[in-house]
C-alpha positions in Angstrom: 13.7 3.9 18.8 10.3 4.7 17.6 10.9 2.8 14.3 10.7 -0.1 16.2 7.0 0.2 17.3 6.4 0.6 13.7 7.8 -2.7 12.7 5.2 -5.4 14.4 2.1 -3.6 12.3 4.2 -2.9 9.4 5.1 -6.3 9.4 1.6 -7.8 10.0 -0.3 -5.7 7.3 2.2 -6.5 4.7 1.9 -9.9 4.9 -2.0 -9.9 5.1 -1.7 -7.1 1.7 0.3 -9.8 -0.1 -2.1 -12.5 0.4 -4.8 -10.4 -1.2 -2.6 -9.7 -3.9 -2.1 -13.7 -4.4 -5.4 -13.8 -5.6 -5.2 -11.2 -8.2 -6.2 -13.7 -11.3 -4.0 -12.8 -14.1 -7.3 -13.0 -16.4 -9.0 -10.3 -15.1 -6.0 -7.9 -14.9 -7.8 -5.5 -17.3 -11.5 -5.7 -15.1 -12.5 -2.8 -13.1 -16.6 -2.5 -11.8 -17.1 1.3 -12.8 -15.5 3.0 -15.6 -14.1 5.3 -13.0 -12.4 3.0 -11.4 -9.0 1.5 -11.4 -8.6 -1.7 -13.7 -7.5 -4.6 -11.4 -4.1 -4.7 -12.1 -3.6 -0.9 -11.7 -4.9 -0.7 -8.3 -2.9 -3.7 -7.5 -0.1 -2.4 -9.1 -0.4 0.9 -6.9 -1.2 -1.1 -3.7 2.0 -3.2 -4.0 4.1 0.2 -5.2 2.9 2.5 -1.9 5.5 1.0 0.4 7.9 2.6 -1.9 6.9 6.4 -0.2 8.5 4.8 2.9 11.9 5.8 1.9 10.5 9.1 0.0 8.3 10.0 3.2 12.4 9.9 5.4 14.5 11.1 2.6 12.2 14.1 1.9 10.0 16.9 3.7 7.3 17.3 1.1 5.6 15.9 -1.4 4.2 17.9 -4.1 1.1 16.4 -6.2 0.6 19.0 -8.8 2.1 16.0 -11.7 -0.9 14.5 -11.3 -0.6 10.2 -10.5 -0.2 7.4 -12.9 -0.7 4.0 -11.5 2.3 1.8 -12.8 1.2 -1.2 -14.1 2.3 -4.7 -14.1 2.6 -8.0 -16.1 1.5 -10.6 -14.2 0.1 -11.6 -10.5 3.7 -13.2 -10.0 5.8 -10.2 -11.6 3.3 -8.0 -9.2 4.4 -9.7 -6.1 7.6 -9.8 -7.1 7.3 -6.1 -7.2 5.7 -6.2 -3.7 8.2 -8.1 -2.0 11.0 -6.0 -3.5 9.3 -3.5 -1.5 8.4 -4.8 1.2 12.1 -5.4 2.1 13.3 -2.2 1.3 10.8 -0.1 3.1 11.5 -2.3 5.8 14.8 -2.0 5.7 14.5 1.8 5.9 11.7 1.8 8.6 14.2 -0.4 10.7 17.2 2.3 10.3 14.9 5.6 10.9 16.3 7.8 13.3 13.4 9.4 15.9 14.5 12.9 14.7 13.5 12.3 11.4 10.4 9.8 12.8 9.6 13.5 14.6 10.2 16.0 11.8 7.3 17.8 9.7 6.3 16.3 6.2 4.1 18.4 4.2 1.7 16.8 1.4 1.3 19.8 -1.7 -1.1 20.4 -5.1 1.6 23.0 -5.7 0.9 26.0 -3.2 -1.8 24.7 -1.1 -0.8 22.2 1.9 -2.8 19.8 2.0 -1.3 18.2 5.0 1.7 18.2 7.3 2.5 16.1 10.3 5.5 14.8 11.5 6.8 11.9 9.0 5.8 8.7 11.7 2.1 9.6 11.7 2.6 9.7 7.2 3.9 6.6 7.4 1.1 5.4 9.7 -1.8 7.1 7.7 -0.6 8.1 4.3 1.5 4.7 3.9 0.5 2.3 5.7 -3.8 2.7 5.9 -3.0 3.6 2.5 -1.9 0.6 1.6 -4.8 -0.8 4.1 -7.3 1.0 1.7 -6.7 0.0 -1.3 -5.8 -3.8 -0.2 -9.6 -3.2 1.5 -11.3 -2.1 -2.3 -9.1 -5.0 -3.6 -10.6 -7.9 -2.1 -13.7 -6.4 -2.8 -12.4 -6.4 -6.5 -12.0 -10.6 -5.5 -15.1 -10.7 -4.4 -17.2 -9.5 -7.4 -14.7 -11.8 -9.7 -15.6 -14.5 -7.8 -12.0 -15.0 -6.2 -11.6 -16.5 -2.8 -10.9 -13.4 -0.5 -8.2 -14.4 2.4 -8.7 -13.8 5.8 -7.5 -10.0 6.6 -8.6 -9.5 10.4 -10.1 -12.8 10.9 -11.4 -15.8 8.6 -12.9 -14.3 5.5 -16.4 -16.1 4.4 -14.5 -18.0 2.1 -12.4 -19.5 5.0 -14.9 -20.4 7.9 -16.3 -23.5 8.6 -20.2 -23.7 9.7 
């Protein structure tokens, strides 16, 4: 089953994303470094909530845009991982029950007429899910960084965990 190739990296980059999200300090949950950007907590709130378009990407063959997106936020750093690990296990629990006919079948990203996107629903869940998730765990620990957090390792010991 393809699902199953899916479930080593799924695995792997969901546990390096909750260690990021770890160090979110619930005292700078309202920081962001440009007014443009997300506070803290909301892009942590939307980096833990992503792995919920897993079971959207299977269950549906588009996704339409046009509402607009409103980051959900959360409490706390432990009601956001909470939140995360709720997901975690049932994304994973979908991923692990995909059939390859639906892995194969066309999903179609929409701002209401326009496509922005289609490809079959295993390369969303690689791109538009998971390096999704990837992204935003990446501007996250730069969020750490400028708060003065200790960022954990992600591909290899972070500057904060190497010995000289």
């Amino acid at each position: 089953m393809l699902s199953q190739s899916l479930l080593p990296e799924f695995d792997h980059e969901c546990a390096t994303t909750r260690k990021v999200l770890a160090g979110v300090p619930d005292t700078a949950l309202d920081w962001k470094p440009h007014e443009k950007s997300f506070s803290m907590q909301e892009l942590a709130a939307h980096t833990a909530n992503i792995l919920t378009w897993v079971g959207s990407t299977l269950e549906q063959d588009e996704l339409d845009m046009a509402g607009g997106f409103e980051p959900t936020p959360t409490g706390t750093r432990d009601e956001l991982l909470a939140i995360f690990d709720a997901n975690v296990a049932a994304a994973r629990v979908t991923l692990e029950g995909a059939e390859d006919d639906n892995l194969m079948s066309t999903w179609s990203l929409r701002m209401g007429d326009e496509v922005l996107l289609s490809m079959p629903k295993i390369a969303v869940l690689r791109s538009f899910v998971l390096n999704h998730m990837i992204h935003h765990r990446g501007q996250l620990s730069v969020y750490l960084r400028l708060k003065d957090v200790p960022v954990p390792s992600i591909y290899g010991p972070s500057a904060d965990e190497q010995t000289f």
